[in-house]
GUKOL-658210 format. One record per atom (N, C-alpha, C, O): chain; residue in three letters; x, y, z; atom name. Coordinates in nm, 3 decimals. Each point is the difference from the previous one (the first is absolute). Example, Ala and Ser with C-alpha at 12.3 -4.5 7.8 and 13.67 -1.06 7.14 Angstrom:
// GUKOL-658210
PT:A:ALA:1.319:-0.569:0.780:N
PT:A:ALA:-0.089:0.119:0.000:CA
PT:A:ALA:0.090:0.120:0.000:C
PT:A:ALA:0.104:-0.002:0.066:O
PT:A:SER:-0.139:0.107:-0.138:N
PT:A:SER:0.082:0.119:0.006:CA
PT:A:SER:-0.077:0.109:0.073:C
PT:A:SER:0.051:0.111:0.017:O
This chain:
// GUKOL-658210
PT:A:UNK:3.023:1.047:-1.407:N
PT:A:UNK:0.054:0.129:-0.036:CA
PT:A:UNK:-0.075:0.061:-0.118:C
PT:A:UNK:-0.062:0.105:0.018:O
PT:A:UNK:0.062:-0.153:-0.114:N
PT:A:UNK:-0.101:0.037:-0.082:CA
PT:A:UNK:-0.163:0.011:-0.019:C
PT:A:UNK:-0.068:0.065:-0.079:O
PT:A:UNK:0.042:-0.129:0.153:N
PT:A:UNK:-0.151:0.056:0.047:CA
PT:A:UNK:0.021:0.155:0.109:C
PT:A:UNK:-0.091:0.083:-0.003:O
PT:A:UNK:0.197:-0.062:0.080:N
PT:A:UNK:-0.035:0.138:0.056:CA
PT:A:UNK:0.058:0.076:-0.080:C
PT:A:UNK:-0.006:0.116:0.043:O
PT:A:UNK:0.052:-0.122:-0.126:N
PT:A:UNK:0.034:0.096:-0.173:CA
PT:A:UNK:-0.142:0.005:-0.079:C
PT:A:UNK:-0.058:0.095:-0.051:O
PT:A:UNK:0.032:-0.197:0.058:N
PT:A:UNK:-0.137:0.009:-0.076:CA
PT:A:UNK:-0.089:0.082:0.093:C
PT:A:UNK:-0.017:0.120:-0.017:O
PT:A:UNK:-0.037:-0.190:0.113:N
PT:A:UNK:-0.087:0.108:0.095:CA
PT:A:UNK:0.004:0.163:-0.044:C
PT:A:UNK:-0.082:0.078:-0.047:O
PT:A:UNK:0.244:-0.068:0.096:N
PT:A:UNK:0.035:0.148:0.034:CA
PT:A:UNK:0.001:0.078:-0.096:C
PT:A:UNK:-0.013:0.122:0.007:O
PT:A:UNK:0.031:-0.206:-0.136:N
PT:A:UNK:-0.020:0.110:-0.123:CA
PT:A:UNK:-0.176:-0.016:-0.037:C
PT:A:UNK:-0.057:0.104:-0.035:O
PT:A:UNK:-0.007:-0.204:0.040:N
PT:A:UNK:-0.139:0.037:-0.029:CA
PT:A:UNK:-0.018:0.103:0.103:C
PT:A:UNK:-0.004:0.117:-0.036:O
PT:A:UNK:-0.006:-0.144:0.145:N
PT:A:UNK:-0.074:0.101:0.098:CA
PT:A:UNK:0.032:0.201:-0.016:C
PT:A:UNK:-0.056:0.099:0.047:O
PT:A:UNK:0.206:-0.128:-0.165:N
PT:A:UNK:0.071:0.139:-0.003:CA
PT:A:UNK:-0.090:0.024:-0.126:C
PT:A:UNK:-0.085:0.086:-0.023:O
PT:A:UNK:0.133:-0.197:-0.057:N
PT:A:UNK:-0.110:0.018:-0.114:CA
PT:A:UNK:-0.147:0.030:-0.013:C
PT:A:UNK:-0.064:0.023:-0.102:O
PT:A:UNK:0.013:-0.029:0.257:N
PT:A:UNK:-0.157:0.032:0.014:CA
PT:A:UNK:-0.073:-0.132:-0.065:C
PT:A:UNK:-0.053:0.018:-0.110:O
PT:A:UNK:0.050:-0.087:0.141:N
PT:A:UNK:-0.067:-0.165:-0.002:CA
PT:A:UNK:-0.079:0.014:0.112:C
PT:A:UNK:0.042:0.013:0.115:O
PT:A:UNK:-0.185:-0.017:-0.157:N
PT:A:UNK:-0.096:-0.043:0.066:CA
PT:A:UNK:0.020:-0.155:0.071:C
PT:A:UNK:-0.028:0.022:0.117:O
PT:A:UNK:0.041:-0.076:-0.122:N
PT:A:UNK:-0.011:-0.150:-0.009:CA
PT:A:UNK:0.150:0.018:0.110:C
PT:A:UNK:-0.070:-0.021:0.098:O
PT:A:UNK:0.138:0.031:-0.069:N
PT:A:UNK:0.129:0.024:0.054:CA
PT:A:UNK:-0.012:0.077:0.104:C
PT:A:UNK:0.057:-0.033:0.104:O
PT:A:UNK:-0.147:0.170:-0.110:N
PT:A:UNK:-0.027:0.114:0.107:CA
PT:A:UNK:-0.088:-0.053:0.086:C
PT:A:UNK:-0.009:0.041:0.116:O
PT:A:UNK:-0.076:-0.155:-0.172:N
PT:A:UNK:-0.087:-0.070:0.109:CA
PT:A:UNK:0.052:-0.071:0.065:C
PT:A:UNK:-0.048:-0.012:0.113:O
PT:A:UNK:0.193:-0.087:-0.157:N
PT:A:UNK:0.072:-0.089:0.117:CA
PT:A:UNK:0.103:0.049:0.094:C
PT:A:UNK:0.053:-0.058:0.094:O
PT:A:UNK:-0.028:0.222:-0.158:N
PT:A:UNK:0.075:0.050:0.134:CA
PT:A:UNK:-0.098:0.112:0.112:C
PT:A:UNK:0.041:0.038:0.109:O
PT:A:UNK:-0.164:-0.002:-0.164:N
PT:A:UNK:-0.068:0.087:0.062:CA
PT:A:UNK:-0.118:-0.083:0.072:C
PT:A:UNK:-0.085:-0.025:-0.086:O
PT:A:UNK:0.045:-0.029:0.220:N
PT:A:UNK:-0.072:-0.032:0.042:CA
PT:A:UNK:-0.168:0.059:-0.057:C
PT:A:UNK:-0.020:0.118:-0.028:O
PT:A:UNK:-0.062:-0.199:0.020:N
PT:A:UNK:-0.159:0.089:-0.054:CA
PT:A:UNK:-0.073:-0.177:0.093:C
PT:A:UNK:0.011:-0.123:0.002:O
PT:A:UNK:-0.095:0.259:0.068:N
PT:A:UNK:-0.085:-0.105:0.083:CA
PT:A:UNK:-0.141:-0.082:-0.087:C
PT:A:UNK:-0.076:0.061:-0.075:O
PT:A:UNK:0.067:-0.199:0.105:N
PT:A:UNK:-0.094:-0.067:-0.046:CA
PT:A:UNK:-0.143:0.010:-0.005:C
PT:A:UNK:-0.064:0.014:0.105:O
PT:A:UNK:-0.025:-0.023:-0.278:N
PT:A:UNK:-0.135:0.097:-0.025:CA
PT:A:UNK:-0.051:-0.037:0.131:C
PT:A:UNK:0.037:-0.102:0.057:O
PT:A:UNK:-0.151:0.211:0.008:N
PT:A:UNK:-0.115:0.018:0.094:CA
PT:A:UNK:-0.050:-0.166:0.010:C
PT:A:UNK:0.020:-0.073:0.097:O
PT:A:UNK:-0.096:0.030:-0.234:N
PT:A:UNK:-0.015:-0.129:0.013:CA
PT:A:UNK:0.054:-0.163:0.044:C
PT:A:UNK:-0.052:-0.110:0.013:O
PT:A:UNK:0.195:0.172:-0.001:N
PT:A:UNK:0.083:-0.138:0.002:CA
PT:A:UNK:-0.005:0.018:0.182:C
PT:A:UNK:-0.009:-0.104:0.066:O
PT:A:UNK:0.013:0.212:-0.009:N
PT:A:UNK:0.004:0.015:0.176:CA
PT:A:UNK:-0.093:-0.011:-0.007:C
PT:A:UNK:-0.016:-0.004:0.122:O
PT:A:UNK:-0.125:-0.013:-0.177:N
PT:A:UNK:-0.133:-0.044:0.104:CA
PT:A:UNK:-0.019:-0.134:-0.036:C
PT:A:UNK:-0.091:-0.056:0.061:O
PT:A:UNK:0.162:-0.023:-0.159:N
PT:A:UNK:0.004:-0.134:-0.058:CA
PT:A:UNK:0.073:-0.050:0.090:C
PT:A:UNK:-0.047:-0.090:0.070:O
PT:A:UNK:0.168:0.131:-0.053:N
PT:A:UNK:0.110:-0.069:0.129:CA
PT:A:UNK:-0.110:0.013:0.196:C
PT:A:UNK:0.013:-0.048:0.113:O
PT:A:UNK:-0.072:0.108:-0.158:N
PT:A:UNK:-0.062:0.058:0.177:CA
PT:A:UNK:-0.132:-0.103:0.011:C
PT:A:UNK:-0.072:-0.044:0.090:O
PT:A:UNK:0.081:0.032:-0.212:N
PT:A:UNK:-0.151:-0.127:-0.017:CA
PT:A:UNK:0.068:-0.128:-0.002:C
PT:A:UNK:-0.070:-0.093:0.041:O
PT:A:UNK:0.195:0.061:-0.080:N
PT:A:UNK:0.039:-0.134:0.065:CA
PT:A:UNK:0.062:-0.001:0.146:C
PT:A:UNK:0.007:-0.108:0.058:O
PT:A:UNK:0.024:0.186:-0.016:N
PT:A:UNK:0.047:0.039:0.141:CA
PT:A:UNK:-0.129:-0.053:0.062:C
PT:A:UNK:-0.008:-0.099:0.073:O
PT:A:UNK:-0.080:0.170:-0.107:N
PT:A:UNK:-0.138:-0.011:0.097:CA
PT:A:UNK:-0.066:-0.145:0.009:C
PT:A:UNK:-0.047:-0.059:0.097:O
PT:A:UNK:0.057:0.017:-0.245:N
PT:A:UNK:-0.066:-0.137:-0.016:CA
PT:A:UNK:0.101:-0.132:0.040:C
PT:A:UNK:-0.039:-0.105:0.051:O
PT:A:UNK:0.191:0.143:-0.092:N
PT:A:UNK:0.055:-0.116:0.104:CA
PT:A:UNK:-0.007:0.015:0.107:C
PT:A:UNK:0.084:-0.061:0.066:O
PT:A:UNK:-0.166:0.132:-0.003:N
PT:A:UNK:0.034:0.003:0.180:CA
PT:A:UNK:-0.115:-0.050:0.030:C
PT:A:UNK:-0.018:-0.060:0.106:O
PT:A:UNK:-0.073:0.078:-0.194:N
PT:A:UNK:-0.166:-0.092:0.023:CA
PT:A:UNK:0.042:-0.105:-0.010:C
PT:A:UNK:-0.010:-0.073:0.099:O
PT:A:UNK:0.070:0.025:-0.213:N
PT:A:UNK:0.029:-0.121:-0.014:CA
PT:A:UNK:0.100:-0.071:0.092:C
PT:A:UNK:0.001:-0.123:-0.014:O
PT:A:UNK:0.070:0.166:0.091:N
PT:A:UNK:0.143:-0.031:0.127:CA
PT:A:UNK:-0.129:-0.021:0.096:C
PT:A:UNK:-0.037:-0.113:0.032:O
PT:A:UNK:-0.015:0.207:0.001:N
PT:A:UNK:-0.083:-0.002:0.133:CA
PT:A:UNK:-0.132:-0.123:0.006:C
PT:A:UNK:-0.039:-0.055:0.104:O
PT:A:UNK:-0.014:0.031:-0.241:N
PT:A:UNK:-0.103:-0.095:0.017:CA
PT:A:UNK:0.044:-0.145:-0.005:C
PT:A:UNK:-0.057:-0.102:0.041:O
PT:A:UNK:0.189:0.120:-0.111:N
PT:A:UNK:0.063:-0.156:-0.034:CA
PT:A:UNK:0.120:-0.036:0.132:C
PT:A:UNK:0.075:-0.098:0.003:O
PT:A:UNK:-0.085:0.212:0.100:N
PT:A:UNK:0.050:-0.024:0.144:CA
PT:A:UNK:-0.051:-0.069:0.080:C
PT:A:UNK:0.036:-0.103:0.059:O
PT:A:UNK:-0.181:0.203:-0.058:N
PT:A:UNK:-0.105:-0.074:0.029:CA
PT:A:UNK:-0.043:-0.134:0.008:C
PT:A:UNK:-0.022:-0.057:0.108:O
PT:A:UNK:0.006:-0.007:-0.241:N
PT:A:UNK:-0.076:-0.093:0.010:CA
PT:A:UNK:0.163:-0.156:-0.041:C
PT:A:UNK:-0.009:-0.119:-0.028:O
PT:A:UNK:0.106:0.191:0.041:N
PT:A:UNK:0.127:-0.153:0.001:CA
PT:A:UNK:-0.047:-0.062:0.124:C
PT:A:UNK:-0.111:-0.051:-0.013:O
PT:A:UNK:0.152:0.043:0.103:N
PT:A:UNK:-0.013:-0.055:0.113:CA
PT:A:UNK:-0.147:-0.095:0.001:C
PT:A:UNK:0.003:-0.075:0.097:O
PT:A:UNK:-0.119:0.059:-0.173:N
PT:A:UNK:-0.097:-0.052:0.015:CA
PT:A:UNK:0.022:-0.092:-0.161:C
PT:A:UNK:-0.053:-0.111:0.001:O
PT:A:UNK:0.114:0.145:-0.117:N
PT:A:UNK:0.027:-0.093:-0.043:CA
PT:A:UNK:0.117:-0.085:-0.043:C
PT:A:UNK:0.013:-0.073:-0.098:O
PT:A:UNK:0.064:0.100:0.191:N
PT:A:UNK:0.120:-0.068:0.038:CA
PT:A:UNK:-0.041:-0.163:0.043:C
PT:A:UNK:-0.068:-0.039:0.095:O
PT:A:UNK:0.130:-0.029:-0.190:N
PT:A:UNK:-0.045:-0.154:0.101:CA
PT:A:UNK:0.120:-0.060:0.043:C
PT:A:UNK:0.009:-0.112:0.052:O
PT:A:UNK:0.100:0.203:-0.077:N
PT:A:UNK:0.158:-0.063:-0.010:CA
PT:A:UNK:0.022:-0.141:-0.036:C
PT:A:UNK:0.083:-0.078:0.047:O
PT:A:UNK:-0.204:0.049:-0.174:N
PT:A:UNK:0.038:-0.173:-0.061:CA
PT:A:UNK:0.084:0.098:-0.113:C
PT:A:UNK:0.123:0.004:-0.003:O
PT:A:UNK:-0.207:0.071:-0.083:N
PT:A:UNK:-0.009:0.026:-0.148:CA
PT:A:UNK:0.135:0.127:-0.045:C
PT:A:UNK:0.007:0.120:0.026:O
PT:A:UNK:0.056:-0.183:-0.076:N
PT:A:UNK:0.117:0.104:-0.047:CA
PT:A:UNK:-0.020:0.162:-0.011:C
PT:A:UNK:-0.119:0.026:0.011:O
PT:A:UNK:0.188:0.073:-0.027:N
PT:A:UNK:0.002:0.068:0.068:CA
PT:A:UNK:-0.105:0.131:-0.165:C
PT:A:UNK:-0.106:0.062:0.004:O
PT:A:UNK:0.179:-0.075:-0.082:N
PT:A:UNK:-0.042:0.003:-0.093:CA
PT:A:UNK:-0.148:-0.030:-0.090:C
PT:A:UNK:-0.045:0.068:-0.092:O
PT:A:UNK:-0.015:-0.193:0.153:N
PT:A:UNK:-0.123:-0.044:0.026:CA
PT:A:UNK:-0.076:0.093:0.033:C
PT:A:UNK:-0.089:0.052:-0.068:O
PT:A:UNK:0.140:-0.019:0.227:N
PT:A:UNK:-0.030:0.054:0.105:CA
PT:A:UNK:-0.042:0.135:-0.022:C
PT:A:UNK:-0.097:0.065:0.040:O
PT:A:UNK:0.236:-0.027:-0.145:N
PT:A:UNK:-0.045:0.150:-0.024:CA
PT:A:UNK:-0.092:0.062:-0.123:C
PT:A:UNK:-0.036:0.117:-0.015:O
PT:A:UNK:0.006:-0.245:-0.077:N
PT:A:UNK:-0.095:0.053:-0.154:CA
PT:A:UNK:-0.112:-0.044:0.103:C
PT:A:UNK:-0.091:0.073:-0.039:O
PT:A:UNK:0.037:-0.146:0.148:N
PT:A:UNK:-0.123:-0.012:0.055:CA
PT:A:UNK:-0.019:0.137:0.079:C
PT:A:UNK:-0.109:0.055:-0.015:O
PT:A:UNK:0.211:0.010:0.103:N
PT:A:UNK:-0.012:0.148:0.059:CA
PT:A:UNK:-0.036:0.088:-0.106:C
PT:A:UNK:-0.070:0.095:0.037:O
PT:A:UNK:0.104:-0.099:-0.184:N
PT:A:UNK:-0.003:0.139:-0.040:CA
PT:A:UNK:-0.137:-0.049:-0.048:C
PT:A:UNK:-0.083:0.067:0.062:O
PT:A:UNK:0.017:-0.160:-0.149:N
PT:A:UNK:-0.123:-0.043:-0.016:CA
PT:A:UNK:-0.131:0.049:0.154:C
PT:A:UNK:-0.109:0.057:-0.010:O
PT:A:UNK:0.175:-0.104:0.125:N
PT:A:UNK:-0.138:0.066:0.086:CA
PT:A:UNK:0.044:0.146:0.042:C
PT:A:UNK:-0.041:0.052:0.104:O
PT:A:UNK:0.122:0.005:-0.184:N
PT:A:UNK:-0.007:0.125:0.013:CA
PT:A:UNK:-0.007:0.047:-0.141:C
PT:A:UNK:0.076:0.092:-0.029:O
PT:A:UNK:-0.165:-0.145:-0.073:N
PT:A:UNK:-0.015:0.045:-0.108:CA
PT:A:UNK:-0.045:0.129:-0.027:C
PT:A:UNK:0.038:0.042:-0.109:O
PT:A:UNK:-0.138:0.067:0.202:N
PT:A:UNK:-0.018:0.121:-0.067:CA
PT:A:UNK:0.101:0.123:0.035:C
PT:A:UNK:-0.009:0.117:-0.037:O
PT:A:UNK:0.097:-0.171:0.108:N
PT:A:UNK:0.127:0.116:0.047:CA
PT:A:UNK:0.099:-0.078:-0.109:C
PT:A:UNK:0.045:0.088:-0.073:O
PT:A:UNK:-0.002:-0.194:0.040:N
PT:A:UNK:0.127:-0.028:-0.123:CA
PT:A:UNK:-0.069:0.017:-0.102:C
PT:A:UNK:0.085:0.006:-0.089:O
PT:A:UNK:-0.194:0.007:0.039:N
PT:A:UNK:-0.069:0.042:-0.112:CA
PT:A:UNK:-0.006:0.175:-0.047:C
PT:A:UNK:-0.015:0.048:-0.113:O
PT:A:UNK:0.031:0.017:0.237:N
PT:A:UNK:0.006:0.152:0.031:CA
PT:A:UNK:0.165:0.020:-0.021:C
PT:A:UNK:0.040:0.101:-0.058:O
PT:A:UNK:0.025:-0.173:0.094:N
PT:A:UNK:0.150:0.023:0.040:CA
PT:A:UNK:0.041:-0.019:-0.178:C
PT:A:UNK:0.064:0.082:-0.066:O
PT:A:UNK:-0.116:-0.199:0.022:N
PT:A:UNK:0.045:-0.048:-0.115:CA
PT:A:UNK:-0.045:0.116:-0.143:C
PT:A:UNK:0.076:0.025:-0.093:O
PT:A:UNK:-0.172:0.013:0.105:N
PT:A:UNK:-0.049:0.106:-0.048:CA
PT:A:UNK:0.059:0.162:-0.007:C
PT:A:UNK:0.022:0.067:-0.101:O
PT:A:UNK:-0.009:-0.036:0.216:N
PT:A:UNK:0.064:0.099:0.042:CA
PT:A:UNK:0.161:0.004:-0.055:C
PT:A:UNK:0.045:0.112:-0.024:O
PT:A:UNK:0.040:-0.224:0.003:N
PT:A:UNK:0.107:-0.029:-0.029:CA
PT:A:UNK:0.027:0.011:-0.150:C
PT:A:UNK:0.105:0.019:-0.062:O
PT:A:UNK:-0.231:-0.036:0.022:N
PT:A:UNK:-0.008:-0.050:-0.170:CA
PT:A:UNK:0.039:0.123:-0.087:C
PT:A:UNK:0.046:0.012:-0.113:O
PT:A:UNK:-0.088:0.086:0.223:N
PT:A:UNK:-0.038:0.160:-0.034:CA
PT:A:UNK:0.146:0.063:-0.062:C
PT:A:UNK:0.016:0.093:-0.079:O
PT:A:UNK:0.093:-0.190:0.153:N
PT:A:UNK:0.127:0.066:-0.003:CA
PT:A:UNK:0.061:-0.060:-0.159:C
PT:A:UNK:0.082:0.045:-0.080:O
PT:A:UNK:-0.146:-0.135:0.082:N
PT:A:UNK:0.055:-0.092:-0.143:CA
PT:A:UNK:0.030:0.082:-0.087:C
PT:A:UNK:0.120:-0.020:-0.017:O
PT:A:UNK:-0.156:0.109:-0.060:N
PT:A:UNK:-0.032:0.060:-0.104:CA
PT:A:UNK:-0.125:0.125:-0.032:C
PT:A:UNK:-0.096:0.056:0.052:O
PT:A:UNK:0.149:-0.060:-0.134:N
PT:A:UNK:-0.149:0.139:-0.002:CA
PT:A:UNK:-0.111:-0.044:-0.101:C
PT:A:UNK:-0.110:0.055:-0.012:O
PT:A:UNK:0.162:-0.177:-0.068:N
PT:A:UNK:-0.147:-0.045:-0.079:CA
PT:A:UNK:-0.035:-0.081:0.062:C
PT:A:UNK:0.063:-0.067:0.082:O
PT:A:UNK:-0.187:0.059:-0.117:N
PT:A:UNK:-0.108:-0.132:0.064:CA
PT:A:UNK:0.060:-0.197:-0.031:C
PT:A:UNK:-0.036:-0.111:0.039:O
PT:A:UNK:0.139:0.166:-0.126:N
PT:A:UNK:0.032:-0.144:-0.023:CA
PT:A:UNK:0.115:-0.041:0.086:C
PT:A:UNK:0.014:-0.112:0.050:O
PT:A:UNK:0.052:0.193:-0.039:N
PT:A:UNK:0.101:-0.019:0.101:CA
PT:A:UNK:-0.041:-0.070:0.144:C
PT:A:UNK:0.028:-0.101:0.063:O
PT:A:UNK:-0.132:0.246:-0.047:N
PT:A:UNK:-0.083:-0.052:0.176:CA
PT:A:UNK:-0.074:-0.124:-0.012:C
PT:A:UNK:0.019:-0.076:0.095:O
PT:A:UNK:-0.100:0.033:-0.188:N
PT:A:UNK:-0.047:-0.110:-0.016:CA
PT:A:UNK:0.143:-0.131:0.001:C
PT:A:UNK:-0.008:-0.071:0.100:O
PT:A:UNK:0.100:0.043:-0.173:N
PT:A:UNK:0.098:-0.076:0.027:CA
PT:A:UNK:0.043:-0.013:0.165:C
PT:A:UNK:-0.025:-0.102:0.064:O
PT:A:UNK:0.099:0.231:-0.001:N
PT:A:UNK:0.012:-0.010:0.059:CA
PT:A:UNK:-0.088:-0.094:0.134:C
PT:A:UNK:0.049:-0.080:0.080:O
PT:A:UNK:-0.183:0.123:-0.092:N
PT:A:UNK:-0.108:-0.019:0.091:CA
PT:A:UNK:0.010:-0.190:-0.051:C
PT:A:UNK:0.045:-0.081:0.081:O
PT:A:UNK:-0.072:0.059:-0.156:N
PT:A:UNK:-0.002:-0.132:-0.028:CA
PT:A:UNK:0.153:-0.102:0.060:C
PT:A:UNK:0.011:-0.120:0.025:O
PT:A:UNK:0.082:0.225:-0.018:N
PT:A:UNK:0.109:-0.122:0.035:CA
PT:A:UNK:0.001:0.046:0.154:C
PT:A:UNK:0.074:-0.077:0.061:O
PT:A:UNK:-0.132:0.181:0.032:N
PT:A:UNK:-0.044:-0.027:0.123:CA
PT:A:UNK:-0.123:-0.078:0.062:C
PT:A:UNK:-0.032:-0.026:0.116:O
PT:A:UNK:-0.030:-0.004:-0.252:N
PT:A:UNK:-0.134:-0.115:0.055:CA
PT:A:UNK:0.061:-0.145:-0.025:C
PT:A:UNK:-0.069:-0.101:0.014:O
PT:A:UNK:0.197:0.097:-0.049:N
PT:A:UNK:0.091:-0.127:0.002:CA
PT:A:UNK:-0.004:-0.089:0.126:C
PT:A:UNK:-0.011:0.074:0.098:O
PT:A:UNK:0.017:-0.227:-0.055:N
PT:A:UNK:0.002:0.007:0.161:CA
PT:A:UNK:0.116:-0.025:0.015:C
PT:A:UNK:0.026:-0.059:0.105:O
PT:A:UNK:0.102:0.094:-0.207:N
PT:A:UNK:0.153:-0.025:0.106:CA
PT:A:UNK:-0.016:0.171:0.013:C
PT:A:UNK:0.027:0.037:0.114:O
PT:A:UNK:-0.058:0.056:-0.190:N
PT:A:UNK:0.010:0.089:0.068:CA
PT:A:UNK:-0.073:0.058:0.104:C
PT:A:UNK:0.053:0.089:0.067:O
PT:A:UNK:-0.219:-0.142:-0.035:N
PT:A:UNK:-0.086:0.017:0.077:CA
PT:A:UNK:0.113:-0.078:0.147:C
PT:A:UNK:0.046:0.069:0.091:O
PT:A:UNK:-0.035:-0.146:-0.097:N
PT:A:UNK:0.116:-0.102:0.092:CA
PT:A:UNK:0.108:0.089:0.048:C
PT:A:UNK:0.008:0.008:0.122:O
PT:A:UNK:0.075:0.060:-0.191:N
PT:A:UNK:0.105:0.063:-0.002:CA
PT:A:UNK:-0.013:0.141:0.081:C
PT:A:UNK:0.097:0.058:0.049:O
PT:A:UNK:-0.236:-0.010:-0.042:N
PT:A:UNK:-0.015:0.099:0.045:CA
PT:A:UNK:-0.100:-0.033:0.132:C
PT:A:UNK:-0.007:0.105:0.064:O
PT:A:UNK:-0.046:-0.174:-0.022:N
PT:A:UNK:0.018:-0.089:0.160:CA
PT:A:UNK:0.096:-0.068:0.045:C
PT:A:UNK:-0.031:-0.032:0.115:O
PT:A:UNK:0.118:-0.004:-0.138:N
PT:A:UNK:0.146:-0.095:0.076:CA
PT:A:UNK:0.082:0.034:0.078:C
PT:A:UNK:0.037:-0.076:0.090:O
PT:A:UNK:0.006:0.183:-0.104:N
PT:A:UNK:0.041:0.117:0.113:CA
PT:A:UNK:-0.110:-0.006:0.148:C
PT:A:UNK:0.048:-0.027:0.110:O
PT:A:UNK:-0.179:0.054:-0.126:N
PT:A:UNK:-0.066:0.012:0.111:CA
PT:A:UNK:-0.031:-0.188:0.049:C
PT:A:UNK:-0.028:-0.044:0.111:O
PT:A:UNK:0.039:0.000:-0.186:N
PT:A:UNK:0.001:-0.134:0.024:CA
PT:A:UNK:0.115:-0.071:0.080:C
PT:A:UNK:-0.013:-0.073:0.098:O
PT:A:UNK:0.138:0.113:-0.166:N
PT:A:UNK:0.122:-0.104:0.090:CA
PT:A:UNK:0.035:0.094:0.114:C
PT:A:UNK:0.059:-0.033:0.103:O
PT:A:UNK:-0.113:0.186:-0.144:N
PT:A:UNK:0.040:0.036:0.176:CA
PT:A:UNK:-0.093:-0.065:0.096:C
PT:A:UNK:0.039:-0.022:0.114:O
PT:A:UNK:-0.147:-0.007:-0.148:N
PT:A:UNK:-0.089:-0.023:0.124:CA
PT:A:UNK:0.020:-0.157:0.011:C
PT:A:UNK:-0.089:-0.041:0.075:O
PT:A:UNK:0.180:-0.076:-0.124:N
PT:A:UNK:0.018:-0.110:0.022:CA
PT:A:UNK:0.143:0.026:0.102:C
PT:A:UNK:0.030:-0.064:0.101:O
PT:A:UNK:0.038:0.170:-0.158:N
PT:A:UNK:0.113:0.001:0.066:CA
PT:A:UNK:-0.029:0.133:0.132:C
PT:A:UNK:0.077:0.094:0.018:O
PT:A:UNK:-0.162:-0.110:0.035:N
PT:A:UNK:-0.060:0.048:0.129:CA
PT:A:UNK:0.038:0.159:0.013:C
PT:A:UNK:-0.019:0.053:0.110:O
PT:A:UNK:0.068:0.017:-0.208:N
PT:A:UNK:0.021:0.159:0.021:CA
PT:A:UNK:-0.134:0.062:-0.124:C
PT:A:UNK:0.033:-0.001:-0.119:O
PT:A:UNK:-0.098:0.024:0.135:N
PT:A:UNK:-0.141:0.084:-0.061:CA
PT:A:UNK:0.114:0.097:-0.090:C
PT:A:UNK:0.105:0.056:0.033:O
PT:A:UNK:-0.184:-0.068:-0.169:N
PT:A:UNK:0.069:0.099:-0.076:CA
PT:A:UNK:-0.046:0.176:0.035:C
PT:A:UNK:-0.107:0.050:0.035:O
PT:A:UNK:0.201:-0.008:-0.054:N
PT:A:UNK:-0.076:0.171:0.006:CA
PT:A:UNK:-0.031:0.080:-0.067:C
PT:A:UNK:0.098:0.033:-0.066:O
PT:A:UNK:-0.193:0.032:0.037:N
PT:A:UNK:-0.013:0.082:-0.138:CA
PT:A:UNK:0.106:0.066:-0.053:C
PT:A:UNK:0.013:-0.004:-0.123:O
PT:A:UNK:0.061:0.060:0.182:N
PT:A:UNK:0.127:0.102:-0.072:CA
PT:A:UNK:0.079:-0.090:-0.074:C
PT:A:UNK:0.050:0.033:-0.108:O
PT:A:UNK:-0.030:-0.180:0.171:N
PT:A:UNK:0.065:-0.109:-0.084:CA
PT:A:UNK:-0.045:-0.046:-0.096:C
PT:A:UNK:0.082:-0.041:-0.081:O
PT:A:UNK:-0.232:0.027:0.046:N
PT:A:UNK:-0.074:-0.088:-0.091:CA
PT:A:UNK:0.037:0.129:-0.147:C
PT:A:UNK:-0.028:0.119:-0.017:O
PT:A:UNK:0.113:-0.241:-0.076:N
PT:A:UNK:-0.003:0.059:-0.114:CA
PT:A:UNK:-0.116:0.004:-0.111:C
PT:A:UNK:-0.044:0.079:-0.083:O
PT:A:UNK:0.026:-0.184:0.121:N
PT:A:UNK:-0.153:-0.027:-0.130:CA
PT:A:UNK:0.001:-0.078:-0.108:C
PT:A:UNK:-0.100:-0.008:-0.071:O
């Protein structure tokens, strides 16, 4: 109750900061061609690491295994993807640099093949509209 008292009198009061959480304002030019560049590059990355599961699948090696070795022979599309992603981190260079470093991680390199991995053990092929990333 008191936060929509608060709201309602900043926003009467003319609060910037307040007029922005009830008035929709669409996101800078840069942040939609940053989002359209990971769109593009996880789908390189879905489509080449589709590709090539099925050939290094040995169904000995856990699944997880399975999947930091997929995103490794698809290193210049998760390197593009991972990059492209970094973009969203922040707007200084230190931010994107952090970020970029804890996607060159291999539970997260892992984490972002495992999805295309246990679908294709569990015999339904993942689909792009599904693959989160």
């Amino acid at each position: 109750m008191w936060r929509r008292a608060l709201v309602v009198s900043a926003a009467l009061g003319g609060s910037f900061s307040c007029r922005t959480l009830l008035l929709f304002s669409p996101p800078p030019p840069w942040v939609v061609e940053a989002e359209a560049e990971v769109r593009r590059t996880r789908h390189a990355f879905f489509d080449r690491a589709s590709e090539l599961v099925a050939n290094l699948d040995d169904r000995v090696s856990d699944a997880p295994s399975l999947a930091l070795a997929l995103t490794n022979a698809c290193a210049p599309e998760y390197d593009a993807y991972a990059k492209a992603r970094s973009v969203l981190a922040g707007p200084t260079d230190r931010q994107r640099e952090s970020k970029r470093r804890a996607l060159d991680h291999p539970k997260e390199k892992s984490r972002a093949a495992l999805p295309i991995v246990l679908a294709h053990r569990a015999g339904k092929p993942l689909k792009r509209r599904d693959y989160t990333g």
